[in-house]
C-alpha positions as protocol buffer text, in pm:
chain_id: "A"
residue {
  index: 1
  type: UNK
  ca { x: 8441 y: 10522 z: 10736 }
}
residue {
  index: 2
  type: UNK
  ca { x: 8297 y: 10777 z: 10943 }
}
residue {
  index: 3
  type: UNK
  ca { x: 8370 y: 11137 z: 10918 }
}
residue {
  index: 4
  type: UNK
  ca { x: 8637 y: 11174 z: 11192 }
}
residue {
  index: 5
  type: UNK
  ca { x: 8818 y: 10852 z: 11027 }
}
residue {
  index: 6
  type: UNK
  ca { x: 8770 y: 11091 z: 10681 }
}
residue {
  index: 7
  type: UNK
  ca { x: 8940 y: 11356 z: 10814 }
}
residue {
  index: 8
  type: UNK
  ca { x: 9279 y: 11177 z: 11034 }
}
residue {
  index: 9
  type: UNK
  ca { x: 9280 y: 10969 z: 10656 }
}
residue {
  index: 10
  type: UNK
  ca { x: 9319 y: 11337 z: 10524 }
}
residue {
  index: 11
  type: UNK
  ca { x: 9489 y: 11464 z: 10759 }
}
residue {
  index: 12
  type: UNK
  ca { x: 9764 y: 11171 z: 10720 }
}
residue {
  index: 13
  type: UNK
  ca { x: 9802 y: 11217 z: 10316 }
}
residue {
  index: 14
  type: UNK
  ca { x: 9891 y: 11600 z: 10391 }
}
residue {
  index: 15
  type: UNK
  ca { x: 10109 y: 11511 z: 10633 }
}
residue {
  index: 16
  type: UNK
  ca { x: 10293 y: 11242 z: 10427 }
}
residue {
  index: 17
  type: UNK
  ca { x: 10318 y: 11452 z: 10116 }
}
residue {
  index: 18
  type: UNK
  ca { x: 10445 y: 11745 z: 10314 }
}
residue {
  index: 19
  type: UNK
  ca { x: 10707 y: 11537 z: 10483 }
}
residue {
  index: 20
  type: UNK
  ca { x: 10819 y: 11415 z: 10132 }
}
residue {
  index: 21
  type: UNK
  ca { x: 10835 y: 11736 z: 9964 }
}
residue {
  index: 22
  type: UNK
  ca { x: 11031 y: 11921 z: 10213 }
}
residue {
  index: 23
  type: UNK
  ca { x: 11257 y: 11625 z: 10259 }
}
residue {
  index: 24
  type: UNK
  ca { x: 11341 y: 11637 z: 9911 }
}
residue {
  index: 25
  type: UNK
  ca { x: 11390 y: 11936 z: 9876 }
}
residue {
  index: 26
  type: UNK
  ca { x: 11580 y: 11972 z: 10153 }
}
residue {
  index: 27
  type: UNK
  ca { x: 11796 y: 11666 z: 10029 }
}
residue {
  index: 28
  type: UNK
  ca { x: 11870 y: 11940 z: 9747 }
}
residue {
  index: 29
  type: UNK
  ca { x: 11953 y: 12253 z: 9942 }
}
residue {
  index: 30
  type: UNK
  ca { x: 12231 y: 12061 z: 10166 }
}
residue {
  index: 31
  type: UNK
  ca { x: 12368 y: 11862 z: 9865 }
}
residue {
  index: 32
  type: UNK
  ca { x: 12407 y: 12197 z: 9693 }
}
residue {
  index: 33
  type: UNK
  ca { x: 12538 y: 12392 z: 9992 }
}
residue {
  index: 34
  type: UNK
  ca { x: 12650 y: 12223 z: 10260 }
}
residue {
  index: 35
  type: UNK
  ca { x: 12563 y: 12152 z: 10558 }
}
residue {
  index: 36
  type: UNK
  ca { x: 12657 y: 12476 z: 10698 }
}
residue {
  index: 37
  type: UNK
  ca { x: 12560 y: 12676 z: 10428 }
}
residue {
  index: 38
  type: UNK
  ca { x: 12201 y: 12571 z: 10420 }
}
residue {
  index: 39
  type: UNK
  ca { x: 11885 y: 12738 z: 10620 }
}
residue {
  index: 40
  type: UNK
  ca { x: 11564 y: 12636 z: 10673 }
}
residue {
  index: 41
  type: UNK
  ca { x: 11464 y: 12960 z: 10471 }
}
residue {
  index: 42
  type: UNK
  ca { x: 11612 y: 12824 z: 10165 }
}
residue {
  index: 43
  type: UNK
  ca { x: 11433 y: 12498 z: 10170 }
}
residue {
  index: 44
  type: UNK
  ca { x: 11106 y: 12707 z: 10258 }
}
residue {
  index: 45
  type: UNK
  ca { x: 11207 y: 12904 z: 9918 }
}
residue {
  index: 46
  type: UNK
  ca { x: 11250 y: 12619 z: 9692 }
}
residue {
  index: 47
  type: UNK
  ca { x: 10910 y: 12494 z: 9798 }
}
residue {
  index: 48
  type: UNK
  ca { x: 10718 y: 12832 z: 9788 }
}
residue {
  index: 49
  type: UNK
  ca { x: 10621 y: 12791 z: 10167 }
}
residue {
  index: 50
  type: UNK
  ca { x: 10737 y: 12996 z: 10478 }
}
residue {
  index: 51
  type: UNK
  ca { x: 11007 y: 12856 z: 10725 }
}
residue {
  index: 52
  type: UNK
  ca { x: 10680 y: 12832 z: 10986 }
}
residue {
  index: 53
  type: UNK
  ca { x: 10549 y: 12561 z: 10791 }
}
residue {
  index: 54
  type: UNK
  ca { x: 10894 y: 12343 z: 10815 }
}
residue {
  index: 55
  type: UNK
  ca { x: 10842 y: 12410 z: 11187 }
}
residue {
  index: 56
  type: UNK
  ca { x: 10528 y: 12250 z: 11192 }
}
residue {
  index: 57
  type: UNK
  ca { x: 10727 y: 11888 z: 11068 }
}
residue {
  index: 58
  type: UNK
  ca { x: 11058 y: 11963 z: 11187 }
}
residue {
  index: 59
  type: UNK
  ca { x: 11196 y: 12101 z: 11473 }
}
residue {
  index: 60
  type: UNK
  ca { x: 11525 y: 12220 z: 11369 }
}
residue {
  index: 61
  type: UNK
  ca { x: 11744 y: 12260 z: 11084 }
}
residue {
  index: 62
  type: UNK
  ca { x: 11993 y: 11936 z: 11229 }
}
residue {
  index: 63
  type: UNK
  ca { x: 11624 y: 11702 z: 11246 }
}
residue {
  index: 64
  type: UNK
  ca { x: 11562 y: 11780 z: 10906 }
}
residue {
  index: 65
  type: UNK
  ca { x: 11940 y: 11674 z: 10818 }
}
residue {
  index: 66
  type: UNK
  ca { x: 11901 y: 11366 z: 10983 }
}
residue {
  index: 67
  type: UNK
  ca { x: 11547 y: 11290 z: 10843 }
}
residue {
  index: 68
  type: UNK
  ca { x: 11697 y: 11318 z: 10500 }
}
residue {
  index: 69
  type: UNK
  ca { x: 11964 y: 11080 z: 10586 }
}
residue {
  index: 70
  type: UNK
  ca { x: 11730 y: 10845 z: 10738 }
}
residue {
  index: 71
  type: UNK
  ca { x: 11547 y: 10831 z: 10465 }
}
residue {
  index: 72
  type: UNK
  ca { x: 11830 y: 10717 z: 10195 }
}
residue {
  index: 73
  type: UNK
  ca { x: 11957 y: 10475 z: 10453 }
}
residue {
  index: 74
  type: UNK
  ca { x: 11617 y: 10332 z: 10439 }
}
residue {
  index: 75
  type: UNK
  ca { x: 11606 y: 10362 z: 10081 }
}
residue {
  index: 76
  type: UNK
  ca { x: 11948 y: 10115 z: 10054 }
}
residue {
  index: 77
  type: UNK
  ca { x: 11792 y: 9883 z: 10293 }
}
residue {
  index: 78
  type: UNK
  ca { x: 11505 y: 9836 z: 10129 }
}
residue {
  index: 79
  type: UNK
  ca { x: 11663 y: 9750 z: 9828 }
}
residue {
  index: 80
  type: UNK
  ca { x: 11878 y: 9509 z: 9992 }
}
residue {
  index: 81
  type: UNK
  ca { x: 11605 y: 9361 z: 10131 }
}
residue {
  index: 82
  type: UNK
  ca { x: 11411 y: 9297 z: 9781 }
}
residue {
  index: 83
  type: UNK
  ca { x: 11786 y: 9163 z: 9655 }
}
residue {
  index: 84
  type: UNK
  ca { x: 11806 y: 8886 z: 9942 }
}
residue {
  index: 85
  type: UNK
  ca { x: 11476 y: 8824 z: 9903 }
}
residue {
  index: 86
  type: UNK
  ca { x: 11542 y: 8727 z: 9526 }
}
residue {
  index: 87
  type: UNK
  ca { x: 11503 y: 8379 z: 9405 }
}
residue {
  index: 88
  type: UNK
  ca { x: 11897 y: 8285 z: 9320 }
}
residue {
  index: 89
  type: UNK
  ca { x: 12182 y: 8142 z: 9402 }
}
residue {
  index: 90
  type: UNK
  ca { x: 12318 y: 8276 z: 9798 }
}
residue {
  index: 91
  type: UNK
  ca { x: 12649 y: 8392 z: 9625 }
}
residue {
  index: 92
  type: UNK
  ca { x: 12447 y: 8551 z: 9358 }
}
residue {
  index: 93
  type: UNK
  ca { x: 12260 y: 8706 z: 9613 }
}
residue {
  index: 94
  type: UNK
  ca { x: 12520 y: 8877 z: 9818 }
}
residue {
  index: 95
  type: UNK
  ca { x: 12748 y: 8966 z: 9480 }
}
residue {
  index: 96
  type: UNK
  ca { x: 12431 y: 9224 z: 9397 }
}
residue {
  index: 97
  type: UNK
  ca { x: 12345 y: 9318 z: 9748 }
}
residue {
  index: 98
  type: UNK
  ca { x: 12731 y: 9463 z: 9817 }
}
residue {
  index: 99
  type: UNK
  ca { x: 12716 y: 9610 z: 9429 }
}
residue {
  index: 100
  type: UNK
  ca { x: 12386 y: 9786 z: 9462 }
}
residue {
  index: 101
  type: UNK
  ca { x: 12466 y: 9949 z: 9810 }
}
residue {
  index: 102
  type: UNK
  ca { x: 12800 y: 10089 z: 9679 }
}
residue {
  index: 103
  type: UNK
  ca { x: 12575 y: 10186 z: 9372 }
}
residue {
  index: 104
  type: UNK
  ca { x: 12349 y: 10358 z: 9614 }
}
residue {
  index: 105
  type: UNK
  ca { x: 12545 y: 10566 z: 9829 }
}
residue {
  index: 106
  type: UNK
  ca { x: 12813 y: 10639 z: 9513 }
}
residue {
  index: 107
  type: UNK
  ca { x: 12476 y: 10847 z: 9405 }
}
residue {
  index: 108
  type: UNK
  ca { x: 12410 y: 11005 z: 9753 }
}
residue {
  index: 109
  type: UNK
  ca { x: 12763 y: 11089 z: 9758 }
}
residue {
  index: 110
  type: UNK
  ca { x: 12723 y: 11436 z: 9824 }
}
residue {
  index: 111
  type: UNK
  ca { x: 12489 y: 11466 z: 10119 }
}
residue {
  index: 112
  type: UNK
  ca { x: 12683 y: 11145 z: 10264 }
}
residue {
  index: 113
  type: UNK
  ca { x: 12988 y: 11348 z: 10227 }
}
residue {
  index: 114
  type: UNK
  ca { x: 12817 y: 11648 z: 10447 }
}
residue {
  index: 115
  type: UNK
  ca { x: 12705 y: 11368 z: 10709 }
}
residue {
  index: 116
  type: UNK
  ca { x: 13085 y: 11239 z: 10757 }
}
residue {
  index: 117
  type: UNK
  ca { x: 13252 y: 11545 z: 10751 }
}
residue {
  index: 118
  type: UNK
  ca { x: 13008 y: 11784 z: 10984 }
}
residue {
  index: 119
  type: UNK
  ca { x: 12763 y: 11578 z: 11149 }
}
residue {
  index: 120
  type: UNK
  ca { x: 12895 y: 11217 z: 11232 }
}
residue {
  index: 121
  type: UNK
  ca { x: 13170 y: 11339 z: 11482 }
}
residue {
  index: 122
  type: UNK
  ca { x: 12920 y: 11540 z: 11694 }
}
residue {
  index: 123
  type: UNK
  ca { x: 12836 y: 11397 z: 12024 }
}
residue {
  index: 124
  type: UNK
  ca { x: 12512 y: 11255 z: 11998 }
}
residue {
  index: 125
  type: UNK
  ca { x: 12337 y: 11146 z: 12320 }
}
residue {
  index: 126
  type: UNK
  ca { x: 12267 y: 10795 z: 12332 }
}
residue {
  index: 127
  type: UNK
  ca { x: 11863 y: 10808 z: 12322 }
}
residue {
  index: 128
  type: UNK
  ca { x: 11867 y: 11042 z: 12071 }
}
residue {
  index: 129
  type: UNK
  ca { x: 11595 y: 10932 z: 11827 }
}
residue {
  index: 130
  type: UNK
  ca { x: 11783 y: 10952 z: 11468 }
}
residue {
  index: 131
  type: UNK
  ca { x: 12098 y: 10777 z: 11691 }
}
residue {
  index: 132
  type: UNK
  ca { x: 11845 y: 10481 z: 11733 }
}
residue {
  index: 133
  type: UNK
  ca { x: 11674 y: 10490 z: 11385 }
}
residue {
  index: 134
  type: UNK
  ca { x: 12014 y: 10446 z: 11226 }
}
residue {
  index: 135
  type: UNK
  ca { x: 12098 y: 10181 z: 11485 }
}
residue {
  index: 136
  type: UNK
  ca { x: 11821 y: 9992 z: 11449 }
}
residue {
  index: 137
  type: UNK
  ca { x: 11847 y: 10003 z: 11028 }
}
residue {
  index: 138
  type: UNK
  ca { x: 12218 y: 9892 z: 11080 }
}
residue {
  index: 139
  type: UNK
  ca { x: 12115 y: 9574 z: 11266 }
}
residue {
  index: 140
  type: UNK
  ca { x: 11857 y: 9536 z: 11028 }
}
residue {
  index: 141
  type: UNK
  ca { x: 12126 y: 9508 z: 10739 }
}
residue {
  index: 142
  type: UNK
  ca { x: 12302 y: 9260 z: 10902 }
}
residue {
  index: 143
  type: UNK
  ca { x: 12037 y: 9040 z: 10980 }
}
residue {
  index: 144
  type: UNK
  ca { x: 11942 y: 9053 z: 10603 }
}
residue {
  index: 145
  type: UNK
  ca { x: 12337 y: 8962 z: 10521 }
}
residue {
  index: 146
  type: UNK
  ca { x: 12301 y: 8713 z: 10812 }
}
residue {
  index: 147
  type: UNK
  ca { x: 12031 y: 8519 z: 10628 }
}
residue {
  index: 148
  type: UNK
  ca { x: 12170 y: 8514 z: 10277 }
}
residue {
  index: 149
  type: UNK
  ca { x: 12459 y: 8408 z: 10407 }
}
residue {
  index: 150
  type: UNK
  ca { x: 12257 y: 8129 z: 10612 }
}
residue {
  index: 151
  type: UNK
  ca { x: 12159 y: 8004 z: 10270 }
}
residue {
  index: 152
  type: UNK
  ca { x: 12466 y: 7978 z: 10157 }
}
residue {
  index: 153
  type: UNK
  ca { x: 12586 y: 7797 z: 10447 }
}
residue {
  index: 154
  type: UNK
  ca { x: 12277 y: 7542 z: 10401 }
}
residue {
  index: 155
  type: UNK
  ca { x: 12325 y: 7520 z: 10048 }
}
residue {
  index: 156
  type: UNK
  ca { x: 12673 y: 7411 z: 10117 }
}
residue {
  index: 157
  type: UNK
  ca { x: 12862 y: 7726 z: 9916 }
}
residue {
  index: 158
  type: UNK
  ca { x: 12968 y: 7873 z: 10241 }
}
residue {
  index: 159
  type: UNK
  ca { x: 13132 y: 7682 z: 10508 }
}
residue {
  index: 160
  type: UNK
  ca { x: 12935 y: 7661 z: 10836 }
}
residue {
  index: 161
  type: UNK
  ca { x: 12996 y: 7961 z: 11082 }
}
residue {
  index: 162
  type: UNK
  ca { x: 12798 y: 8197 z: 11293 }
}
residue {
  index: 163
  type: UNK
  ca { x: 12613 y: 8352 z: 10974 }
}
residue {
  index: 164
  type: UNK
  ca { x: 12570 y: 8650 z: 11196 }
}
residue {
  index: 165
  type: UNK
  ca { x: 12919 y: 8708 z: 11316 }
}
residue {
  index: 166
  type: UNK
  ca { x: 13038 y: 8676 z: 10911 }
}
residue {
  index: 167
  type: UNK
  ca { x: 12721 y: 8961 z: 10877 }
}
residue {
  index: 168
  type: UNK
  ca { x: 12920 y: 9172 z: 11122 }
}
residue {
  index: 169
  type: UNK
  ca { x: 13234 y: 9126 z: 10910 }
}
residue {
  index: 170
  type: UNK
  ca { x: 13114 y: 9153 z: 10622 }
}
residue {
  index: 171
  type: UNK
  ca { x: 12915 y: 9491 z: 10698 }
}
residue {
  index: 172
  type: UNK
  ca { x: 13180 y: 9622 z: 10814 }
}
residue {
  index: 173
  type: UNK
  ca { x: 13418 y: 9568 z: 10469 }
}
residue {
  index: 174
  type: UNK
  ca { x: 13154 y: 9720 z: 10283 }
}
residue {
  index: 175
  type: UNK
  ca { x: 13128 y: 10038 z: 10522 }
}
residue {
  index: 176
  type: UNK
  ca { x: 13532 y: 10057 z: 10490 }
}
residue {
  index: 177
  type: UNK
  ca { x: 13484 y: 10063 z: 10146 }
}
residue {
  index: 178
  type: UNK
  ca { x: 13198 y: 10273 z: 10147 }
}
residue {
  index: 179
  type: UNK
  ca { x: 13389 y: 10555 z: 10340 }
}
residue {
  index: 180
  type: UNK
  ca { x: 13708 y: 10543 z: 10092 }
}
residue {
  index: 181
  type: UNK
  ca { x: 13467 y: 10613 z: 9837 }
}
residue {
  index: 182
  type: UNK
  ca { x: 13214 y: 10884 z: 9983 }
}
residue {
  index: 183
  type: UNK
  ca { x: 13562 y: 11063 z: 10077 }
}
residue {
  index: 184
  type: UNK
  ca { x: 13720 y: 11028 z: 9719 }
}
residue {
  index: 185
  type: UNK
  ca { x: 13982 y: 10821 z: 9833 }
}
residue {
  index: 186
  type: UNK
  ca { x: 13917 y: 10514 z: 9579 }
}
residue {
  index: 187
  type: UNK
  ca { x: 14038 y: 10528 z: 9233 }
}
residue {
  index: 188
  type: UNK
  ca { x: 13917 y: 10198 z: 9153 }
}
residue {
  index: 189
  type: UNK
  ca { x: 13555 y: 10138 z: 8969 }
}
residue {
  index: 190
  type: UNK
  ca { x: 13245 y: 9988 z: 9167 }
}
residue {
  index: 191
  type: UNK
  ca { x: 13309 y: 9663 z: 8980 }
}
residue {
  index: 192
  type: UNK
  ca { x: 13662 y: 9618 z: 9098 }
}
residue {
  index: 193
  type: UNK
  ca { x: 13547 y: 9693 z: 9468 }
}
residue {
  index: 194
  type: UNK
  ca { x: 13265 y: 9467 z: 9489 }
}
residue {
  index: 195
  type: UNK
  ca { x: 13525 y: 9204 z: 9296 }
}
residue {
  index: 196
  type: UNK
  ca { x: 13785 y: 9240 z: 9557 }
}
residue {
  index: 197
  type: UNK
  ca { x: 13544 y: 9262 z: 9866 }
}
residue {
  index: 198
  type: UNK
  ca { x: 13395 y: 8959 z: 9807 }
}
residue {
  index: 199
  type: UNK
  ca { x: 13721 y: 8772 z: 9703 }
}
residue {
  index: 200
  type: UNK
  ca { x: 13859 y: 8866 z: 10039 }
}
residue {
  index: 201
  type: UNK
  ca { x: 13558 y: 8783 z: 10219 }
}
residue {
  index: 202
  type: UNK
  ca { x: 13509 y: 8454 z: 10008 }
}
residue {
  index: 203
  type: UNK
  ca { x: 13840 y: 8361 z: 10011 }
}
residue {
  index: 204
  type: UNK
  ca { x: 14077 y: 8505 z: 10223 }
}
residue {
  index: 205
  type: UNK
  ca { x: 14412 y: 8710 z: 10170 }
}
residue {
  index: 206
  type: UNK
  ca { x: 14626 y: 8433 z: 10155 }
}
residue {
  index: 207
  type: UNK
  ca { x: 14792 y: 8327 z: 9847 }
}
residue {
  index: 208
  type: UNK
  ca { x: 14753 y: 7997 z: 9759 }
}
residue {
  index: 209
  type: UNK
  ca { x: 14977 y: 7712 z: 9726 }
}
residue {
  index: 210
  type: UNK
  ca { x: 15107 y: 7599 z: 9435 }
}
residue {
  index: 211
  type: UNK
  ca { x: 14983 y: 7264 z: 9318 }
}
């Protein structure tokens, strides 16, 4: 490696461990006091920097925000990924995908609170960057649904539809459920939600007939 390649390497490790620490602490600040209630001064205090050197990763106070949220979305979805990438049964599969992704955001409840409430009705435009990062992770999670639920279709535990169409449906019960929860509407525990999900998913609403 020649000197020039020593120093971008270098340069690249400062950059990634500055990104880190000011996302976390950042992750901190607006979990503690809102989104509203947060500056970019007391991030910069917490980390025993100025606000100049936030500048010099982040352009505002909202693209830090949506950095942080970025990165726990990522976080979930690459733990779902390692889950449908496990070696067990398809059902198996999706039972601890849709429990560890309520698991997950339960935990990140407060900054996903923040992100409902004061950020996700703003008008975004539609090339925004963070609009198509979280786009792009969403289809991601779907396709990872879409190919457990393949197996399970092949394995002859689900019966045969568009894998990728159930994804959709699927995705979307867990976001419902996801949303009652990150608002404190649920009074029910994890277990019972992933129990009932799945059932109606699995299964169906419809009462079955007697025998």
């Amino acid at each position: 490696m020649n000197a020039k390649s020593t120093r971008e390497a270098k340069k690249e490790v400062l950059r990634s461990f500055m990104v880190t620490s000011i996302s976390q602490a950042a992750k901190e600040v607006f979990a503690e006091r809102g989104y509203q209630g947060a500056t970019l001064e007391d991030v910069a205090h917490r980390l025993g920097m100025s606000k100049a050197t936030i500048y010099v990763y982040y352009k505002n106070k909202d693209d830090l925000f949506l950095h942080v949220v970025e990165e726990l979305v990522a976080s979930s979805l690459e733990a779902t990924t390692r889950d449908a990438q496990a070696p067990k049964d398809p059902i198996e599969k999706l039972t601890g995908m849709v429990y560890n992704t309520l698991s997950f955001y339960e935990r990140e409840r407060d900054l996903f609170q923040i992100y409902l409430h004061e950020k996700h009705g703003l008008q975004v435009a539609p090339k925004d960057p963070h609009k198509r990062t979280l786009r792009d992770m969403y289809i991601q999670a779907v396709d990872t649904l879409a190919g457990v639920l393949q197996e399970g279709i092949d394995a002859g535990r689900i019966r045969p539809m568009d894998s990728r169409r159930l994804a959709f449906y699927l995705h979307e019960m867990m976001n419902s459920v996801l949303l009652q929860r990150i608002q404190g509407k649920a009074k029910t525990s994890i277990d019972k939600d992933v129990s009932q999900l799945l059932d109606l998913f699995l299964r169906g609403a419809e009462q079955p007939s007697p025998s």
